[in-house]
N, C-alpha and C positions, 0 to 999 in steps of 0.2 A: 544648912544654907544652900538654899540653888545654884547661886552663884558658884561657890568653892566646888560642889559637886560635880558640876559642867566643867569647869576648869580642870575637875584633875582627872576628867577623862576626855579633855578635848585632842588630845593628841594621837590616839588610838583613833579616837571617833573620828576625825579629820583623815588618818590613811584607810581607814575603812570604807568610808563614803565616799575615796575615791575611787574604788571600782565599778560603785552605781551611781555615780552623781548625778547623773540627768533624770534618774529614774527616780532617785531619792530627791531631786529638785520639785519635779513634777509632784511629787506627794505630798510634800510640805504645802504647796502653794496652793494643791485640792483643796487641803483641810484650811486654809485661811491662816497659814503659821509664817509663811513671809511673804511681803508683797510682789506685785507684779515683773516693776523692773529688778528685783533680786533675782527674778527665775529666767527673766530674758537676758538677764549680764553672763550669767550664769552658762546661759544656752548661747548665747551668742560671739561672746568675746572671745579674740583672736590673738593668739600671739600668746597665751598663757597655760601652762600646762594642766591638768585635770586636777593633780597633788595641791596647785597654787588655789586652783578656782573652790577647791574642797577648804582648804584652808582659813578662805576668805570666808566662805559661806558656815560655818564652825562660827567666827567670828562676828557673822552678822546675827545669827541665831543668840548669840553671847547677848549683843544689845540689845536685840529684839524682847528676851527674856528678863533684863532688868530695867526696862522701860514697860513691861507690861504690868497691869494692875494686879492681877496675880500670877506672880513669878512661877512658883511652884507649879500651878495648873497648867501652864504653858508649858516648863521642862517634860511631865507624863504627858499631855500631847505629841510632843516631840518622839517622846519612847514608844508611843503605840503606833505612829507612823515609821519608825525605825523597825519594829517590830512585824510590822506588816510585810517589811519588803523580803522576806522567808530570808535573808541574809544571817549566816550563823553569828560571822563575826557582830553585826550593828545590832543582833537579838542579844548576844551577852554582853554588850556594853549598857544596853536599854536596861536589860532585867537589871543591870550593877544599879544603874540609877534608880530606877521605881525601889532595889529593894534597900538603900539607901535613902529614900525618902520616904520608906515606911508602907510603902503601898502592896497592893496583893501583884502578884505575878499572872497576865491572863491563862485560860485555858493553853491557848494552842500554842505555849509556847517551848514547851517539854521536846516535840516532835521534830520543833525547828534546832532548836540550840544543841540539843544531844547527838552528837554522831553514835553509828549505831553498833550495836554492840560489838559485834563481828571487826568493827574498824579500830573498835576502844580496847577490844581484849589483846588484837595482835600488838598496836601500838603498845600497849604496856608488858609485852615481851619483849620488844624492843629494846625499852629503854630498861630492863633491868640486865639487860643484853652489853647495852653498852654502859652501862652504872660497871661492869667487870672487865671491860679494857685496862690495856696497862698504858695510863696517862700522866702527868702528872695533873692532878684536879684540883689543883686550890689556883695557884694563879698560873696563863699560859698570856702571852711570853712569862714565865717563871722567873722569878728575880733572883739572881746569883745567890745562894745559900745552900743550906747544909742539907747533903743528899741529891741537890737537883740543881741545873744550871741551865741556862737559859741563850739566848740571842740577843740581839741589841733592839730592836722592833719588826712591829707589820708597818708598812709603808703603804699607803694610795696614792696611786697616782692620779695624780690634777691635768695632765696632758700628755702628751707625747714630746712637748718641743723640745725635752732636750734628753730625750730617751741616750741617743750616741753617749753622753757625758756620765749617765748612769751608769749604763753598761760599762764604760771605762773603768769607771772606781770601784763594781764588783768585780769586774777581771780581776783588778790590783788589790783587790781586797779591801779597799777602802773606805767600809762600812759607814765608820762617822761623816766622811765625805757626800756619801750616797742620801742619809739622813737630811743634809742641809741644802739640797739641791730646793731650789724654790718652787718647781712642780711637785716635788712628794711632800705630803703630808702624815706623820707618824701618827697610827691608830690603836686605839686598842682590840681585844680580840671579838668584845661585845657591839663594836663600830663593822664589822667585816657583812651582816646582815640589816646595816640601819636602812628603810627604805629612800628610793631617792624620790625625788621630785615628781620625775615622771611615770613612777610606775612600782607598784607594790611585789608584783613577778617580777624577782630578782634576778639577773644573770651574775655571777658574781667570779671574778678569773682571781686565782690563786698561784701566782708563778713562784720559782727559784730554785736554785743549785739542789743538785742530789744530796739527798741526807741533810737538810737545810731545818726539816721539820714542818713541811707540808701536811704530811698525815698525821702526826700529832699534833695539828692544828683543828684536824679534822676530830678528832677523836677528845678531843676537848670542846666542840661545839656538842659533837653525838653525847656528852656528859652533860654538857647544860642542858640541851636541851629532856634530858631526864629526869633533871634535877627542878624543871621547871626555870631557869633564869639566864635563859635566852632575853634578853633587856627590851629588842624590839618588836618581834612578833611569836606567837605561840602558836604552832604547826601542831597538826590535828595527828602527823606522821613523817617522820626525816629518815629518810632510805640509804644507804652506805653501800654506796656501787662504786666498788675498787676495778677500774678496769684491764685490770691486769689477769684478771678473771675472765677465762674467754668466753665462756657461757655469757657474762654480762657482756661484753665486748662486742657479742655477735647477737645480742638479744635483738628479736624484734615486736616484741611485745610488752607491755608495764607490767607483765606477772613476770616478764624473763631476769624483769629487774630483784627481783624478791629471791636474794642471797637464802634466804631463811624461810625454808616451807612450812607452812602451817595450810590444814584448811581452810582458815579464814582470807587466803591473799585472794581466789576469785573473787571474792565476795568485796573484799577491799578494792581490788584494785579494779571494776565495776563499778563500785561507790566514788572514787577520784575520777575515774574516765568522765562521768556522769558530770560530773562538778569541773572538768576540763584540767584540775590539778589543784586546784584552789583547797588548801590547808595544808598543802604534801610542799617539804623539800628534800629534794636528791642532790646528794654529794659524788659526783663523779669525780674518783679519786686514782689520777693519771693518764692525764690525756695521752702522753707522751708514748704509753702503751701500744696506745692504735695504730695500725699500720694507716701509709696516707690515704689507702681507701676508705676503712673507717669511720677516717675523720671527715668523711666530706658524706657519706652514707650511711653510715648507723642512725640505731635510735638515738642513743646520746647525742650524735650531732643535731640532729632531726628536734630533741629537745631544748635540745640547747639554743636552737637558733627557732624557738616558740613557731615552729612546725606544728607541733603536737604538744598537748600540754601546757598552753600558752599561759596559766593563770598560776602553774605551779614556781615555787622558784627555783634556782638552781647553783650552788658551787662548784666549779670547775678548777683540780689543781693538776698543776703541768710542771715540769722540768722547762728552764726558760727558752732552751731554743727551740721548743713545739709548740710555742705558745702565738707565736703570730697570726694563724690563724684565727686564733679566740679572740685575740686583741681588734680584727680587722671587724667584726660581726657589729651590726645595726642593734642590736638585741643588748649590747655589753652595759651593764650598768654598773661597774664597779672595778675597776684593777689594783689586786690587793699584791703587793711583794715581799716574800719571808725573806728577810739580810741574816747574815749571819754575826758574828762576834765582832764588837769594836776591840784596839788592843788593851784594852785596860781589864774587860772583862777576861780576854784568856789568861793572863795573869791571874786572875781571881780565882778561875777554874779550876787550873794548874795547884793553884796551891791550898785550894778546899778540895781539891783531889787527893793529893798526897799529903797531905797535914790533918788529920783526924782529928789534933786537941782543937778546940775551939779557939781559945784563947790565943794558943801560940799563934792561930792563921789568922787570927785578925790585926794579930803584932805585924804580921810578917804582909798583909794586906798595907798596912797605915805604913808602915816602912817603906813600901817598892812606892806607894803615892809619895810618898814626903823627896824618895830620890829621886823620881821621876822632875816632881816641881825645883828641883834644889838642880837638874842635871848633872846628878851623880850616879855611877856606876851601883848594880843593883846589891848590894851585900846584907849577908846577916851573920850577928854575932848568937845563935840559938846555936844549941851544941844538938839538936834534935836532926839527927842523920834524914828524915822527912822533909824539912824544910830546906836542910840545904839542897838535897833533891830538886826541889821546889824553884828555890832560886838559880842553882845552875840549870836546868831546862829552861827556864824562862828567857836566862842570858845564852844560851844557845841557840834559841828560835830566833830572838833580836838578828844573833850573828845573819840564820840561814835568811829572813827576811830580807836584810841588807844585801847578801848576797845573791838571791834570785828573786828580786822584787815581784817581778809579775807573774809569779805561779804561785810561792811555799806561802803565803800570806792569806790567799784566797782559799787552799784550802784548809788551812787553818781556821778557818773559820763556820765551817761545817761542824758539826756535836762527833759527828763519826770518821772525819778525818782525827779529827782532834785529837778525841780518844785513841786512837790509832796508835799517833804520832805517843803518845804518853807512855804507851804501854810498850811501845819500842824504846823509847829509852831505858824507861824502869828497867825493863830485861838486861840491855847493854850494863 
């Protein structure tokens, strides 16, 4: 069915065409595939960003195709004008369609859609590169369970206006607080690269507290995208520039950026310069690193602020007080915030830390909930020397929390104070 076909790939087709719209406008219109005032609304209108005008025109193409007398014939028109425009991405959503409708694939389409060898063999050292990082890889934020623990979310923020109030409640630690403010919105990890509105080259700012889990945010994107299931776009090559690394730090070239030599990075990174960046994302990982020259003169800045590279996209994580900077830039499409622990989860931690039987931590879980709702003091009747462990730490943080509100809270809430703090009692 056309219809259904179109549909389930109008969404891709829609961010894709928005980087040639006008040119992809103009093509359709040659060929007599939509009419006039479509290509002039198109070209003309004001006030509407390229993502919306793409959108719309997805949509008119939709009607166009089932009001036409032969639907089908009209969709492979559409593919061999999409096809035309030597566009990688608009060639393999085309070929999706024709080879979903049964059709032959043209000649020249092999030369367009394949990158080329030299870019396909480094990338897939890459990613078997990072397929051996130590991540956790099934779910990031990881959900409180056995062997692995997690934070309370990635947060976006929606504006500025009440930045002061945020930053208050992660001072004090007040993670659930910070959640419920009406500017942030809680995302998941495959939402950090969704495209926005106005632009497919992502700028993406990644802020928060040391040891919060920045880079193994990062190191779980560098796995998906391995794995293939990256949700919104699929990068032809995603580069891991820790700039803590001064070679990267002081690079001033896109081969300086290639942590991992192979013969093939001339040859690559030739191939992207050519293309302006378009299929590449770079993860620069610690702005905070740079000294303040750096930051206002390296390449990373220089990329960052689509100087150079304008089509490629990019992640930025920082430590929060370096990050104003990145926050202030024209270029910003995205502020994403890693919080740390709410207090229900360090409880949870605490006690699938030091409690190993399964069963008894989830007694002793359901029990600290029951007296928390009941406002009862935290006790356990388990003769399991672990547990009470368990429960006097947990009644001894309450203490220190009450008692220095605005510091032991906040770092408590970090995976590597945390642990710290655990493994100093344990000892005592």
């Amino acid at each position: 069915n056309p219809k259904d076909i179109l549909r389930t790939h109008s969404a891709k087709l829609t961010d894709a065409i928005t980087t040639s719209l006008y040119r992809v406008t103009d093509a359709l219109y040659a060929k007599g595939l939509i009419p006039l005032d479509t290509k002039e609304y198109i070209q003309i209108a004001a006030g509407i960003s390229d993502f919306r005008k793409s959108s719309q025109l997805v949509s008119m193409i939709q009607g166009l195709m089932e009001s036409s007398l032969n639907s089908e014939q009209y969709l492979i028109d559409i593919c061999h004008v999409l096809i035309n425009q030597q566009h990688r991405t608009l060639t393999d959503i085309a070929t999706s369609i024709l080879h979903q409708l049964g059709q032959s694939i043209p000649d020249n389409v092999t030369s367009i859609s394949s990158i080329p060898e030299d870019v396909q063999g480094y990338a897939d050292d890459m990613k078997q590169h990072y397929k051996h990082q130590p991540i956790v890889a099934t779910d990031w934020p990881p959900r409180i369970g056995k062997d692995f623990f997690g934070r309370l979310a990635l947060i976006e923020k929606q504006d500025s206006s009440t930045q002061a109030e945020s930053a208050w409640h992660l001072l004090r630690g007040q993670v659930d607080k910070t959640v419920k403010l009406t500017e942030n919105k809680e995302i998941s990890v495959e939402d950090v690269l969704q495209p926005t509105d106005s632009s497919l080259s992502l700028r993406v700012v990644i802020d928060g507290p040391p040891g919060i889990g920045k880079t193994t945010l990062c190191r779980k994107l560098l796995n998906m995208w391995s794995n293939r299931t990256l949700l919104y776009q699929q990068y032809d090559l995603v580069l891991y520039c820790p700039l803590r690394n001064s070679k990267i730090a002081t690079a001033t070239t896109l081969s300086d950026l290639f942590e991992y030599r192979r013969y093939e990075v001339p040859m690559v990174t030739k191939w992207f310069a050519r293309r302006n960046g378009e299929g590449l994302l770079i993860i620069f990982d610690g702005w905070d690193e740079l000294s303040e020259q750096l930051r206002q003169s390296s390449l990373a800045a220089s990329i960052i602020q689509k100087e150079q590279l304008d089509q490629c996209s990019v992640i930025v994580t920082s430590r929060s007080y370096a990050s104003s900077s990145l926050l202030k830039m024209d270029t910003l499409s995205r502020h994403v915030q890693v919080i740390g622990f709410s207090k229900e989860e360090i409880s949870t931690v605490i006690i699938q830390t030091l409690q190993k039987d399964v069963k008894l931590a989830q007694e002793l879980i359901d029990k600290k909930k029951k007296d928390d709702k009941n406002h009862k003091p935290f006790i356990t009747t388990q003769s399991s020397k672990d547990s009470q462990l368990a429960v006097k730490l947990i009644n001894d943080l309450k203490f220190i929390v009450r008692k220095e509100d605005t510091y032991q809270q906040h770092s408590l809430n970090c995976m590597r104070t945390l642990s710290y703090k655990l493994s100093e009692d344990m000892w005592k």
